[in-house]
LOMAR-159512 format. One record per residue: x, y, z of N, C-alpha, C, O, CB in turn. Coordinates in steps of 0.2 Angstrom, whole numbers, plus 2048, in hexadecimal, padded with zeros to 3 digits. Glycine has a CB too. Layout:
REC  n.u  n.v  n.w  ca.u  ca.v  ca.w  c.u  c.v  c.w  o.u  o.v  o.w  cb.u  cb.v  cb.w
REC    X    Y    Z     X     Y     Z    X    Y    Z    X    Y    Z     X     Y     Z
...
end
This chain:
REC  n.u  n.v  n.w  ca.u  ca.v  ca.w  c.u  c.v  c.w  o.u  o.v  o.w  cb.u  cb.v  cb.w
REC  863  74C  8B0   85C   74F   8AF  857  749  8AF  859  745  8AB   85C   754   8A8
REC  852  749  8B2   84E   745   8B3  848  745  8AE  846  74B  8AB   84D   747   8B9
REC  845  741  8AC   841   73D   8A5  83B  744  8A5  83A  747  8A0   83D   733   8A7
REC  838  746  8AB   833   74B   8AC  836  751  8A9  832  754  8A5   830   74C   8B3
REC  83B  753  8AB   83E   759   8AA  841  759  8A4  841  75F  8A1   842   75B   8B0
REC  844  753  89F   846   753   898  840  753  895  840  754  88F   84A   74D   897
REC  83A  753  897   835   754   892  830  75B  892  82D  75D  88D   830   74E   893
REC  831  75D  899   830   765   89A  833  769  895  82F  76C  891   833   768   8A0
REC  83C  768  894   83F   76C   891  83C  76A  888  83C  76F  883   847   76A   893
REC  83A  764  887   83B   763   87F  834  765  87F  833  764  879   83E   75B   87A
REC  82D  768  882   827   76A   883  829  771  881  827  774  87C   823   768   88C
REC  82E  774  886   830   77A   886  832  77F  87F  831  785  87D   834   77A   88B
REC  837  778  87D   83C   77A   876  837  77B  871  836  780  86F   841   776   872
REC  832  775  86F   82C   775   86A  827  779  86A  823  77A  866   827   76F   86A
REC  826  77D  871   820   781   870  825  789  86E  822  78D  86A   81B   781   879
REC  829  78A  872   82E   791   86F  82E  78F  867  82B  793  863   839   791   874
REC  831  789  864   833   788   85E  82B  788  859  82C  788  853   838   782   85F
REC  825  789  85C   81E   789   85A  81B  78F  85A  816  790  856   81C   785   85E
REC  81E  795  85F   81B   799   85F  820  79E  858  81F  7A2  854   81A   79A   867
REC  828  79C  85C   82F   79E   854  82A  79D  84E  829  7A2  84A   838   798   853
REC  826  797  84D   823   796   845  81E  79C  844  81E  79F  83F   81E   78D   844
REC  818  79C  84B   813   79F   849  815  7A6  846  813  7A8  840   80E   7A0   84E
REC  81A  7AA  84B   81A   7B1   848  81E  7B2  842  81F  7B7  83F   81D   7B7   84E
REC  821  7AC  840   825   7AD   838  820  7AD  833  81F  7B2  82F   829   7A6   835
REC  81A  7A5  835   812   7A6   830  810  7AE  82F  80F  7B1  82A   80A   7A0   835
REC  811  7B0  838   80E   7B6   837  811  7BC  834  80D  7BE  830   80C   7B9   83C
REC  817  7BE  834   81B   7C2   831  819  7C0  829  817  7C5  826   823   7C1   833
REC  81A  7BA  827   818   7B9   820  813  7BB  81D  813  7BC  817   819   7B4   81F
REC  80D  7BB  821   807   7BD   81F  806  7C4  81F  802  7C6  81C   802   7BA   821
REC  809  7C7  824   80A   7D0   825  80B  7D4  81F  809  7D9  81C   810   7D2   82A
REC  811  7CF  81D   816   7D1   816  812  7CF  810  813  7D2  80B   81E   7CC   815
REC  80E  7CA  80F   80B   7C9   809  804  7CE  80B  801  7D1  805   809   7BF   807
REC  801  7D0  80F   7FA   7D4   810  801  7DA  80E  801  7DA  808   7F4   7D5   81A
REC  804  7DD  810   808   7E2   80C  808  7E3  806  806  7E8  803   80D   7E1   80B
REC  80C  7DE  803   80D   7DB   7FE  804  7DE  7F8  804  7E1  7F3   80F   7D2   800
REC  800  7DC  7FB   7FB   7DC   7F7  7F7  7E3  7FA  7F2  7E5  7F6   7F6   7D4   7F9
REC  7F8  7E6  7FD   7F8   7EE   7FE  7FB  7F1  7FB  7F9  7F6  7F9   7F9   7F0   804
REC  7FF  7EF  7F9   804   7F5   7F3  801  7F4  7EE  7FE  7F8  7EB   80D   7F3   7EF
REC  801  7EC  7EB   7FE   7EC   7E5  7F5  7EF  7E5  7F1  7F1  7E0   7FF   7E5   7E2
REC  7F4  7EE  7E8   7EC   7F3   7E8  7ED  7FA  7E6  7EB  7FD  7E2   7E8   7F3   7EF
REC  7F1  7FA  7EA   7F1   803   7EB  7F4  805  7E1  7F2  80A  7DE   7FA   807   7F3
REC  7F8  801  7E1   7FB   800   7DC  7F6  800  7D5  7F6  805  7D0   7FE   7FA   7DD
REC  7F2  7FC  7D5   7EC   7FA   7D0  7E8  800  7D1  7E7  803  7CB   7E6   7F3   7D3
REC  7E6  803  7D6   7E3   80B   7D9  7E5  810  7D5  7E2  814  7D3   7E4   80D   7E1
REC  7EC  80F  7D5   7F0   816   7D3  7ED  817  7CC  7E9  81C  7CA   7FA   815   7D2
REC  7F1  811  7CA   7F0   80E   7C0  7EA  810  7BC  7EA  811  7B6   7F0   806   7BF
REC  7E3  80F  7C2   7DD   80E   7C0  7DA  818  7BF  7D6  81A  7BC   7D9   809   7C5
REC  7DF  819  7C3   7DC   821   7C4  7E2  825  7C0  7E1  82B  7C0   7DB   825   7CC
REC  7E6  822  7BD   7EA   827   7B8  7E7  825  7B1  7E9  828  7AC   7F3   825   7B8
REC  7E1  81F  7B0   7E0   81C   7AA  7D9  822  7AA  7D6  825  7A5   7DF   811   7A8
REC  7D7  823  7AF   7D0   826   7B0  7D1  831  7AF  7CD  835  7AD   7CD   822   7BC
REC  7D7  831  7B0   7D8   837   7B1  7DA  838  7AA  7D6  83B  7A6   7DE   839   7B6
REC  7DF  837  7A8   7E1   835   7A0  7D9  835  79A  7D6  838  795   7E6   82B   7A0
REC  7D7  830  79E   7D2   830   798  7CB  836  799  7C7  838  794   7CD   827   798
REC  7CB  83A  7A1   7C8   83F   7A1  7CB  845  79B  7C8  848  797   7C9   841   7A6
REC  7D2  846  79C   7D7   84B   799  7D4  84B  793  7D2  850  791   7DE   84A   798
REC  7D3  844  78F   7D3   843   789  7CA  844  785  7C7  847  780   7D7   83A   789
REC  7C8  842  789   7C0   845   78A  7BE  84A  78A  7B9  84C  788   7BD   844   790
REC  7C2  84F  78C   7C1   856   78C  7C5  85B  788  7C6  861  789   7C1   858   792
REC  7C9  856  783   7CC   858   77F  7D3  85D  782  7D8  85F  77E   7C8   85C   77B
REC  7D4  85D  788   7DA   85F   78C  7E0  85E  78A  7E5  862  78B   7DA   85C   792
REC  7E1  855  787   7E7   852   786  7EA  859  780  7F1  859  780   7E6   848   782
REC  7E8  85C  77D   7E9   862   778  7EB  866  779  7EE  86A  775   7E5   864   775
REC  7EB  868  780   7F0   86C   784  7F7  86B  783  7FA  865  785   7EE   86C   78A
REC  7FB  870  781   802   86C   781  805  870  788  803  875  78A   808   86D   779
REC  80B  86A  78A   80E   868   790  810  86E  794  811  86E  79A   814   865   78E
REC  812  873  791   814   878   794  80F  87F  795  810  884  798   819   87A   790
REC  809  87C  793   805   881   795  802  87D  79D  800  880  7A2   7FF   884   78E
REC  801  876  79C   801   872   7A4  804  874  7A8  802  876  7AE   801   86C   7A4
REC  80B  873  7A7   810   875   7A9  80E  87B  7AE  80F  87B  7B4   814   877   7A3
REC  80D  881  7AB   80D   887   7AD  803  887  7B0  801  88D  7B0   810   88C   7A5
REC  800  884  7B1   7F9   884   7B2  7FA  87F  7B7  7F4  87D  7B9   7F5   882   7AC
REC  800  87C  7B9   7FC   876   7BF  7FC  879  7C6  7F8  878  7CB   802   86E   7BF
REC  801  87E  7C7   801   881   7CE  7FA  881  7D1  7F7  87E  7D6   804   889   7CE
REC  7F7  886  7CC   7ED   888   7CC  7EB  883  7CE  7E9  881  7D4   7E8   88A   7C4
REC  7EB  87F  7C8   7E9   878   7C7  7E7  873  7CF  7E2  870  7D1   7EF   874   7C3
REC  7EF  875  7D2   7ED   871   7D6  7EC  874  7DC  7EE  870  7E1   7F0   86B   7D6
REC  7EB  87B  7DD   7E9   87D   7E2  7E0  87D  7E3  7DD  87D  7E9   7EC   883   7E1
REC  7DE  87C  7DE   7D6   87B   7DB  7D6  875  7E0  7D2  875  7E5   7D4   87A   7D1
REC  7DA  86E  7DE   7D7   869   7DD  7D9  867  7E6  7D7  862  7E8   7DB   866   7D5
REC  7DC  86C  7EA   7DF   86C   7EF  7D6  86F  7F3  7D4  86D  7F8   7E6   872   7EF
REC  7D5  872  7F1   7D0   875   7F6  7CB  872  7F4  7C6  873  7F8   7D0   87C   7F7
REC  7CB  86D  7EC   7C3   86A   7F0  7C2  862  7F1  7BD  85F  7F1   7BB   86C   7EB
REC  7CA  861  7F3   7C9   85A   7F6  7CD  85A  7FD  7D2  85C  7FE   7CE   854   7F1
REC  7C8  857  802   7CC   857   809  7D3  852  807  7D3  84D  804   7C6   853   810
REC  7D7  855  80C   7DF   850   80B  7DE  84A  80D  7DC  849  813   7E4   852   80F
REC  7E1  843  809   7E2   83F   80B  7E4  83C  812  7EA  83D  814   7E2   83F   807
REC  7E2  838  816   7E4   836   81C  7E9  833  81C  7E9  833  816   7E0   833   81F
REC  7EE  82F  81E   7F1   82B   821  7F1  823  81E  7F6  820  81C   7EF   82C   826
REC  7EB  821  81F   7EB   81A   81E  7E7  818  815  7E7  813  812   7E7   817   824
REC  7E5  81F  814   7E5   81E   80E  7E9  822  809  7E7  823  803   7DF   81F   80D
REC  7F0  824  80A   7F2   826   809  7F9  821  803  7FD  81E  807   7F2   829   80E
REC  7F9  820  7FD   7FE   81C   7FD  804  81D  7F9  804  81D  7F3   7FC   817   7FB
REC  809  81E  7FC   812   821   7FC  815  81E  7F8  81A  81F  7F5   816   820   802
REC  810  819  7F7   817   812   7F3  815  80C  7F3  819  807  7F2   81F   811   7F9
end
């Protein structure tokens, strides 16, 4: 193999082995923007079960005992069904 062509190939390995780096960086940063999408959604969840709760408790509701919720949430959330459009897709968070 000639000096031109041994330097083609080690041009060829460093730039394959450069571009192998970039989409790892990128994978890695896919996984942490993830990563930090859960925990938002996360923080989101938390913030509207502290906001719901302290409604309950506001309107003296928490006084309701369990089994009459129980037996009142079907309604409940058929009400609560028809005057919020369904969430979409991307705001939607599963997990």
């Amino acid at each position: 193999m000639s000096s031109a062509e041994q330097d083609v190939t080690e041009i060829a390995l460093r730039r394959s082995k450069s571009l192998e780096d970039e989409i790892a960086k990128a994978e890695q940063r896919v996984r942490r923007l993830h990563d930090q999408q859960r925990e938002a959604q996360k923080r989101e969840r938390e913030r509207n079960q502290r906001a719901v709760l302290d409604l309950l408790k506001t309107e003296k509701l928490d006084l309701i005992p369990a089994a009459r919720w129980r037996d009142a949430l079907p309604k409940i959330k058929d009400v609560l069904a028809q005057m919020t459009p369904p969430a979409t897709d991307s705001k939607r968070s599963d997990g």
